[in-house]
C-alpha positions in Angstrom: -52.9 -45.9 38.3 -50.5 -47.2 36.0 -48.0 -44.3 36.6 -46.0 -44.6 39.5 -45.4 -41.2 39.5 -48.7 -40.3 39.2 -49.5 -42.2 42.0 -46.9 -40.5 44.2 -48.3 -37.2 43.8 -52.2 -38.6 44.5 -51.4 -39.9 47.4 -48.6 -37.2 48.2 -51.4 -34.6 47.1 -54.0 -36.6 50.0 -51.8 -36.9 52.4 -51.1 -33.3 52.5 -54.5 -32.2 52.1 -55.0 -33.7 55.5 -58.9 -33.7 56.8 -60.5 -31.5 53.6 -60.5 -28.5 52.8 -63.9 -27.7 55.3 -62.3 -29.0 58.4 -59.0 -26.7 57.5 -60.7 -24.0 56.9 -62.3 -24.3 60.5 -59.0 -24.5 61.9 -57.8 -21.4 60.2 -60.7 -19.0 61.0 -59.9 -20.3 65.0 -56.8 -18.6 64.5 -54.8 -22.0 64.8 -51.9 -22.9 62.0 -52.2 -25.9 60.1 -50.4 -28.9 61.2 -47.8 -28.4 58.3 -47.9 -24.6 58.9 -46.9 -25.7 62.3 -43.7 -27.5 61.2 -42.8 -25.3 58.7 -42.3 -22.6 61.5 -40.4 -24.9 63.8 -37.3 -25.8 61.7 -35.1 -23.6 59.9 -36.4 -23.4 56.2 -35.9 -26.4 53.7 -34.8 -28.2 56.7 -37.1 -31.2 57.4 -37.8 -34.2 56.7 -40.7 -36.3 56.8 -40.8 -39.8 58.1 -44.2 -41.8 57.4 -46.1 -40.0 55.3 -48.4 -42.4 53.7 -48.9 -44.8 56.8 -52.5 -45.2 57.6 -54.5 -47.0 60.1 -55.6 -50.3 59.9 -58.9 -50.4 62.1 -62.6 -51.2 60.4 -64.8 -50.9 63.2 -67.3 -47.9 63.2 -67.4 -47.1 59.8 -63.2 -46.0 60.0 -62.1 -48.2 57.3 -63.7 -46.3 55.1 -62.3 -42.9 56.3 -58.4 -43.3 55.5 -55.7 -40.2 55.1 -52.2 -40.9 54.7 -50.8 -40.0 57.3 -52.6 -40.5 60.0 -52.9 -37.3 61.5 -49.9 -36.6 62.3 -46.7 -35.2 60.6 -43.5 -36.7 62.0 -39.7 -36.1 60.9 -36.5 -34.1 61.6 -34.6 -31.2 60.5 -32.2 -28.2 61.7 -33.7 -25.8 64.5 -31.3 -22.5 64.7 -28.5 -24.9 62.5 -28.9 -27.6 64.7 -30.9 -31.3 64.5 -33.8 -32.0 66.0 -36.7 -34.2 65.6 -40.4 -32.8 65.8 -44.4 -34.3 65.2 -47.3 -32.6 64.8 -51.0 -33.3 65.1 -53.5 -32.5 63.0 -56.4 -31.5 64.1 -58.3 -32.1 60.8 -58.1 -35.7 60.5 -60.0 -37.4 63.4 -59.5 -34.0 65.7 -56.4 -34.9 66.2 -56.9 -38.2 68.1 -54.1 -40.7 68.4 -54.4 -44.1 67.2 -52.2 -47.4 66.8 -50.4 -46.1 63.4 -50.4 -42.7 65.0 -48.8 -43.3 67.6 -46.2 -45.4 66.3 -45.2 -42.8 64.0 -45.1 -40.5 67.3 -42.5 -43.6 69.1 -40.7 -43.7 66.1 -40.1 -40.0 66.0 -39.0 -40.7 70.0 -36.6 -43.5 68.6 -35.0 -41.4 66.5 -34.0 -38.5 68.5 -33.0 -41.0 71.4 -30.4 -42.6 68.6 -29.4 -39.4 67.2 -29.2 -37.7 70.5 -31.2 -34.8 69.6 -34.5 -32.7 71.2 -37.7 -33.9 70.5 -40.7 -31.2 70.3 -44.5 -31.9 70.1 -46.7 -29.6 68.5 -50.1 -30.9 70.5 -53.8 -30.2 69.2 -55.4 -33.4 70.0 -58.7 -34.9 71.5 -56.9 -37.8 73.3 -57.6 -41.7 72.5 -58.9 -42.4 69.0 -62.2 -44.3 70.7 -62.9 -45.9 67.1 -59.4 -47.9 67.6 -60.6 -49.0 71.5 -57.5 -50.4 73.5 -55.1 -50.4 70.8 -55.3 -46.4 71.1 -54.8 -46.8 75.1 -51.8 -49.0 74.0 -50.5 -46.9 71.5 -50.3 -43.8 74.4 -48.7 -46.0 76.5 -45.9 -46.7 74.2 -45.6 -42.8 74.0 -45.5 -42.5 77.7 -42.9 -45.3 78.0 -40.6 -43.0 75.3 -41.2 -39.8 77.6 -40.0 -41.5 80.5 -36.9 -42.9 78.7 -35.8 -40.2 76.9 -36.1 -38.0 79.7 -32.7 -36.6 81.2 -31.2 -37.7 77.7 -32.8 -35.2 75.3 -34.5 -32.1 75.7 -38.5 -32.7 75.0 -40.8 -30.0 74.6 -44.5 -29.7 74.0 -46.5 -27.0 72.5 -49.7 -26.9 73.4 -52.0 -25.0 70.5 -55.6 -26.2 70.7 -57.9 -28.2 72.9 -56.0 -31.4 73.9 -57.6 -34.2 76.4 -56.9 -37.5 78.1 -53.9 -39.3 76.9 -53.0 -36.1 74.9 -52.3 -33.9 77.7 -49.7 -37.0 79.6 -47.3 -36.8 77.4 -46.8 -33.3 77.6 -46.8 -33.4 81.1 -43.9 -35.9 81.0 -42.2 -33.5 79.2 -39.3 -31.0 80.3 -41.0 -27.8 79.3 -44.6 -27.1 78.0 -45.5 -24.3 76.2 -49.0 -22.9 75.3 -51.0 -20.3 72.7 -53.6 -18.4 75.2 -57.0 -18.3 73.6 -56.4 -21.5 71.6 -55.1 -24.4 74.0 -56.7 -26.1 76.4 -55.3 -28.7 78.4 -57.4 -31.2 80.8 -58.3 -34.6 82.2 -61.8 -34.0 81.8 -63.5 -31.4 80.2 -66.2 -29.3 81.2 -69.1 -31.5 79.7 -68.2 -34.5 82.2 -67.5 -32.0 85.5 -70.9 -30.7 84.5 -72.4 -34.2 84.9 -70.4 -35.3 87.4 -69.6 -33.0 90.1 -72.2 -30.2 89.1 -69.7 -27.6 88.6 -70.1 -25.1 86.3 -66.8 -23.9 83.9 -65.7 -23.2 80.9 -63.1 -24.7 78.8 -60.4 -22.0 79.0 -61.0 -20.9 82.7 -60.8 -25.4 83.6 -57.9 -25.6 81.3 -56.5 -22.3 79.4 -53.0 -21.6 79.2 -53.4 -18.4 82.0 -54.7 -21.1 84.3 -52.1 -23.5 83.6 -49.4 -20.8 83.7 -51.0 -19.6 87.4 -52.4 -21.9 89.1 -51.6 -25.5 88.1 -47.6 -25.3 87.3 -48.0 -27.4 84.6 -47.3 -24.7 82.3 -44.1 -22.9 81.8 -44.2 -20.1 79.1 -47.4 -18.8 77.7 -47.7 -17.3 73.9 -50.1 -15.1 72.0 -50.7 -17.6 69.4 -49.1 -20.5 67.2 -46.8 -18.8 65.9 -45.6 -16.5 69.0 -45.5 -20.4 70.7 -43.1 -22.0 67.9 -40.7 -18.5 68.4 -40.4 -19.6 71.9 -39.6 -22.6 71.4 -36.8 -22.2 68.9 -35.6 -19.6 71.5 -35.5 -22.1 74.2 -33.6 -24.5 72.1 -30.7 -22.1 71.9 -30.0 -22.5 75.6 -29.7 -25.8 75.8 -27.8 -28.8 74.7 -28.3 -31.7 72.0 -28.6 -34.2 75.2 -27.3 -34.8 78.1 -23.8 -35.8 76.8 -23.5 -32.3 75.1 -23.1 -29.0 76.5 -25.1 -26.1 76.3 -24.9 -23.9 73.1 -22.2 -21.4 73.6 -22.6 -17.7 72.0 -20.5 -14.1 71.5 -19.8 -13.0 74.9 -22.1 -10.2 75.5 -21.9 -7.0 78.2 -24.7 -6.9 80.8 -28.0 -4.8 80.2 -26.2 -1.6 82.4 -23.1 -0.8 85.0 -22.7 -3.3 87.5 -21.3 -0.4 89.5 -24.8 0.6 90.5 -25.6 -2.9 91.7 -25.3 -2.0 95.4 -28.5 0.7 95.1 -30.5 -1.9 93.9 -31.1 -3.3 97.4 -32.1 -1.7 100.1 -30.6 -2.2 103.6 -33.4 -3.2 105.5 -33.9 -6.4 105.5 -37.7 -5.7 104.8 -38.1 -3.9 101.9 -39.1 -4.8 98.7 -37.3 -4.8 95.4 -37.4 -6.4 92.1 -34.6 -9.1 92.0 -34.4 -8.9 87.9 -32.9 -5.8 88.0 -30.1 -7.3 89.8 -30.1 -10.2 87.4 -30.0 -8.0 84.5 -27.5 -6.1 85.9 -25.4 -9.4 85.9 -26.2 -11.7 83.4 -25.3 -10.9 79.8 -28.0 -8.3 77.9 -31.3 -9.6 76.9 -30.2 -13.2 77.5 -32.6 -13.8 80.5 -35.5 -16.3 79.4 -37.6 -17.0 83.0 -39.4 -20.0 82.9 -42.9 -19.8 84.8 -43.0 -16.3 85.6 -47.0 -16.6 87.2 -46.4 -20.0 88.9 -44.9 -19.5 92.4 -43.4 -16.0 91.5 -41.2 -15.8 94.9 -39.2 -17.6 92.8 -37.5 -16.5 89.8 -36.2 -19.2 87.6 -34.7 -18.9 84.3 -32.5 -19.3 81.5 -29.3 -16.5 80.9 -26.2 -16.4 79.3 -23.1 -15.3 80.9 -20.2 -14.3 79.0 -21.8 -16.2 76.2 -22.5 -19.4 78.1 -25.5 -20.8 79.3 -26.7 -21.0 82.8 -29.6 -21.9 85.1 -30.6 -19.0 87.4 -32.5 -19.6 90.3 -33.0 -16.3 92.7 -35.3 -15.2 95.5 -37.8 -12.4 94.6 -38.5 -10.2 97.4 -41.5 -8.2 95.7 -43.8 -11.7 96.2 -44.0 -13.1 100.3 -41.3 -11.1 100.6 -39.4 -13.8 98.8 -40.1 -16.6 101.2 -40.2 -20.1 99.4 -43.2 -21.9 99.7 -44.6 -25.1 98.7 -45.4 -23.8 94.9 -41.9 -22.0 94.6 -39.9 -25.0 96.0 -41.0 -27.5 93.5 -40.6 -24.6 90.6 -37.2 -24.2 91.9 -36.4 -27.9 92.4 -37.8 -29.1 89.1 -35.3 -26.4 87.1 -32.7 -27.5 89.4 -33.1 -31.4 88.6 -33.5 -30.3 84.8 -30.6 -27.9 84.6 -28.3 -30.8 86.7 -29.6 -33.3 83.5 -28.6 -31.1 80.7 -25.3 -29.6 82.2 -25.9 -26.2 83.0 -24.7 -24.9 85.6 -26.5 -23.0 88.5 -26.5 -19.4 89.8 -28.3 -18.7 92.9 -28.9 -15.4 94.4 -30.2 -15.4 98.1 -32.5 -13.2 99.8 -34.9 -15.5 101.8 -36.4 -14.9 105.1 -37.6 -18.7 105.6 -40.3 -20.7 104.8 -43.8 -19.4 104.7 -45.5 -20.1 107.9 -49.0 -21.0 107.8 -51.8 -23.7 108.7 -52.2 -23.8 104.7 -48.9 -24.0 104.3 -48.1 -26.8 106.5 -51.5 -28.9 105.9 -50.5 -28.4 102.5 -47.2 -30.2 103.0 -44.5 -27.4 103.0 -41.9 -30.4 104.5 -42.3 -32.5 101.4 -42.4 -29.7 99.0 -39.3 -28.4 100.8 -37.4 -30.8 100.8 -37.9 -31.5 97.0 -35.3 -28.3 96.6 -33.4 -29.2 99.3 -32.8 -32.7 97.4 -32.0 -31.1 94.1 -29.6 -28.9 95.1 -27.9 -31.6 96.9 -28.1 -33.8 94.0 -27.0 -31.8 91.8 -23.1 -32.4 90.0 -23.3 -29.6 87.7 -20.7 -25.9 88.8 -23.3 -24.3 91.3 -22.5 -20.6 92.5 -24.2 -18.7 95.0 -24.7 -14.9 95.8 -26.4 -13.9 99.1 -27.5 -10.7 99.0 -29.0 -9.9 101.9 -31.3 -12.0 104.0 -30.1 -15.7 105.0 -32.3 -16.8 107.4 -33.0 -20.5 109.0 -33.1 -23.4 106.8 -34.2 -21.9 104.0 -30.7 -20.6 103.9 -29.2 -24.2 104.1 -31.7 -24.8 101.2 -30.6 -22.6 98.7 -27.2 -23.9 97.6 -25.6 -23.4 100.9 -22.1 -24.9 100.7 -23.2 -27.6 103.3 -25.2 -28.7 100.2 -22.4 -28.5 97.9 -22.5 -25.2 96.7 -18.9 -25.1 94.6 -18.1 -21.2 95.2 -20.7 -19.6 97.8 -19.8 -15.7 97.8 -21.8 -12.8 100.0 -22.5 -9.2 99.3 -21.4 -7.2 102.8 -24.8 -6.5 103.6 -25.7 -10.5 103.9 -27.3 -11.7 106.7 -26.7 -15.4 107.5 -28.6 -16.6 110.7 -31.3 -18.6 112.4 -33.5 -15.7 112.0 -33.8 -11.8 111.9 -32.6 -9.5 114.8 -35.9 -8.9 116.3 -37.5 -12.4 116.5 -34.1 -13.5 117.7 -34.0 -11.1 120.7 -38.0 -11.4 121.6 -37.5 -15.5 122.3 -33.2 -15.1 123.7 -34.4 -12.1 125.8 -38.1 -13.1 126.1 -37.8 -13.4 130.6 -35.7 -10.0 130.9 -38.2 -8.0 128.4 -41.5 -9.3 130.6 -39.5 -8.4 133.6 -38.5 -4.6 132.4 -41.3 -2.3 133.1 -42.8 -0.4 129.7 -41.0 2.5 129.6 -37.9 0.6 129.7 -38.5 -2.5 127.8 -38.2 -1.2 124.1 -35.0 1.0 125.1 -33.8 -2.7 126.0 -35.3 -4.6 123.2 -33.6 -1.8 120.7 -30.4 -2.5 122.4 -30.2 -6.3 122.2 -31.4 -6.3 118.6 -28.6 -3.8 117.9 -26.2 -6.0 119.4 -27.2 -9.1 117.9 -27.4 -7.4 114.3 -23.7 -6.4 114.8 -22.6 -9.5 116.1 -24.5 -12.9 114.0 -26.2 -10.6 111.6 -23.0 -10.1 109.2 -21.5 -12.8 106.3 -18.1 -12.5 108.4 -19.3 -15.1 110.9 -20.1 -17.5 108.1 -16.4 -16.4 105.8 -15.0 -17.7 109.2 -16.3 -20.6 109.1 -15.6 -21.4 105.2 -19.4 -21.2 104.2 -19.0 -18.0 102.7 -15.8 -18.3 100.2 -15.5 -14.7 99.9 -17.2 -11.6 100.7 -17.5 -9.4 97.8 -18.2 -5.8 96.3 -21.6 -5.8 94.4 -19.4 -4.5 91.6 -17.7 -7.5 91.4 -20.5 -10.1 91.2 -20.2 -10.6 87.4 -16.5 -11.3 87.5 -16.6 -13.8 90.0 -19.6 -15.7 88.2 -17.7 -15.5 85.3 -14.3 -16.5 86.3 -15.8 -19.0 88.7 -17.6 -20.4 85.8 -14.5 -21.1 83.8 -12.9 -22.5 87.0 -15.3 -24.8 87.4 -16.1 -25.9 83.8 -14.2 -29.5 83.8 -15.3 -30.4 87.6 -15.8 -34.0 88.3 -18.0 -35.3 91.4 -18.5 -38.9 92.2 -21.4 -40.6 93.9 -22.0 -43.2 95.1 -23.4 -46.0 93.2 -27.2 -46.7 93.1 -30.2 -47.3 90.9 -32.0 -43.8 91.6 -32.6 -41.8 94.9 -36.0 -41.4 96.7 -36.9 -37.8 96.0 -39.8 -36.7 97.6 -42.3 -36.1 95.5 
């Protein structure tokens, strides 16, 4: 063409016309946004900008020389989310299914460069099927670069992926390297190896979305931590997780108009029953605290003893980490601690600080439980607390019991401001396991009729004397004991206490967290 400008918008007009007309078409009656659509939805209107728009690959073998697209399948720039920078790529699906190749990818790392320079979150919008086999090795390179970026950029920017059609191999590492993952249910899949090959290989029979659907991931596997109704439902939630968190880890979380809770705090107290085995939903009490509509929980299906999430208090951002007594009566098992100490480690990277609330009997007991490597998973929480720099707060509400109470945020652990409601109990274990092995001999001795008079008694006496938070206020563990009613004035004024504290460590390349 002999007019530049013509040839801009031919090859503008190609590029953006991605894999045909046919092949979008496909895509659109699966329910699944185009790759551009995609983009448009994630930054703020008339916000972004495209980097590498007309690169292409340069591989011939297979007949791919002859099937070029600028582009490469992938869309790759930055632009404002909610009025603030961020970089972003997108694959799509109609050139090659998505699969990532040597230009491809380096569009992807330089996308990865970019936000690491700038300081700013990087989010993936993932439909891919993995490796580009045409390109062989230089496709296996090219996710490797990727990989290397996740792993550098992590703890400096926020990365999140979106998962929002079937993505394989390579395609679903990166993602897992990320901080937060995201999919569409009935549109994203996510697995090593698909049906077709566990077929062959092993004999077992599944399909693609119970193997690798976004329910399965947000239940079973972890590696999922918020699950949308579609593309565009996905997208929403991640703009909404943005606004929680900072630029990078130099930055501090987004700060907003101070905002009342959802009701009274007065009524606080009512929320939790007295004995020490009864049930209750803990997001009550979090709503009741936190400001109104501002909680965002992060893997509510994955280890739901557990509740972690996102919330704003007084306008600021915090990570909340809490017990949840309505699942294993809140105990922390293997699945919950890593949860918990994954949000901890993230929310320590990005400067937000942490609010616990207690009400933990112990550790699950169980042959699963143990086999299954409760210790290493266990301490994983233990570890992150302790590592931890950022303000941490802590609220025991009721139960306290064994280590699991030195695990969550105890002060031993460096818990900054460690308050207790008055019906806290902080011991080695409840009143009636603690009286059946301490009084175990004089029990046996007693004949029937008089052994559960004398059982009632003990356990009496030991709930008045160890099971009460005055023992521990003695001591300093507990830095005050405190009206229900006056839980969110604490946090609050704790928080602004604690917003310029300083901790030094020792120097050292990294710790040994077990993993």
């Amino acid at each position: 063409m002999s007019d530049p400008y013509e040839r801009f918008r031919s090859l503008r007009e190609k590029a953006r016309a991605g894999g045909g007309a046919e092949r979008a078409k496909r895509q659109a009656d699966s329910g699944r946004l185009s790759a551009r659509a995609r983009i448009e939805a994630l930054f703020d209107p008339g916000s972004f900008s495209e980097m590498g728009e007309f690169v292409t690959h340069r591989a011939t073998a297979f007949g791919i020389a002859e099937r070029v697209v600028p582009g490469d399948g992938v869309v790759v720039g930055f632009g404002q989310i909610e009025g603030r920078p961020a970089c972003g790529f997108a694959h799509d699906a109609t050139v090659f299914g998505g699969a990532l190749g040597e230009a491809h990818a380096e569009k992807i790392v330089k996308a990865m460069d970019a936000a690491k320079r700038a300081g700013v979150p990087i989010v993936g919008l993932n439909d891919s099927g993995g490796a580009r086999i045409q390109e062989g090795v230089m496709s296996l390179g090219g996710y490797g670069e990727v990989f290397a970026r996740n792993v550098q950029l992590s703890g400096v920017v926020p990365q999140i992926s979106l998962i929002l059609g079937p993505c394989a191999g390579g395609a679903v590492y990166s993602p897992a390297l990320t901080d937060f993952v995201i999919m569409a249910r009935g549109s994203a899949q996510m697995f090593i190896t698909g049906p077709d090959v566990i077929r062959a290989v092993t004999g077992e029979e599944v399909s693609a979305e119970a193997l690798g659907g976004a329910d399965a991931h947000a239940s079973l596997s972890g590696v999922s931590h918020l699950t949308a109704a579609s593309d565009a439902d996905a997208i929403a939630l991640a703009r909404r997780l943005l606004a929680y968190l900072p630029l990078n880890n130099l930055d501090d979380p987004p700060r907003i108009d101070e905002a009342a809770p959802a009701s009274d705090p007065g009524g606080l107290a009512a929320l939790v029953p007295t004995a020490a085995d009864a049930p209750y939903d803990v997001r009550e009490v979090l709503s009741r605290v936190v400001d109104a509509s501002s909680g965002l929980e992060i893997q509510p299906a994955f280890g739901a003893n557990l509740v972690t999430e996102f919330a704003r208090l007084a306008g600021s951002t915090i990570g909340v980490v809490a017990n949840q007594p309505m699942h294993l009566a809140g105990c922390l098992d293997a699945t919950a601690s890593t949860k918990g100490a994954r949000f901890v480690r993230f929310c320590d990277a990005f400067n937000v600080p942490l609010v616990t609330f207690v009400d933990v009997p112990g550790f699950l007991p169980g042959i699963a439980q143990e086999h299954g490597g409760i210790i290493r998973h266990g301490a994983k929480l233990l570890y992150a607390y302790a590592e931890a720099t950022v303000p941490k707060l802590t609220v025991i509400l009721r139960k306290a019991y064994g280590g699991a109470y030195d695990v969550m945020c105890s002060k031993h652990l460096g818990g900054d401001l460690n308050y207790a409601w008055p019906t806290a109990e902080i011991a080695v274990m409840g009143a009636e396991g603690a009286v059946n092995i301490l009084f175990r001999k004089e029990l046996e001795r007693a004949a029937p009729a008089e052994r559960e008079r004398t059982r009632a008694e003990h356990v009496r006496a030991y709930r008045e004397e160890f099971l009460n938070p005055y023992l521990a206020a003695g001591r300093g563990y507990i830095d005050a004991v405190i009206d229900p009613a006056e839980t969110r004035r604490r946090l609050v004024d704790g928080l602004a206490f604690l917003a310029t504290k300083r901790e030094d460590r020792p120097p050292k390349k990294h710790g040994n967290l077990p993993l």
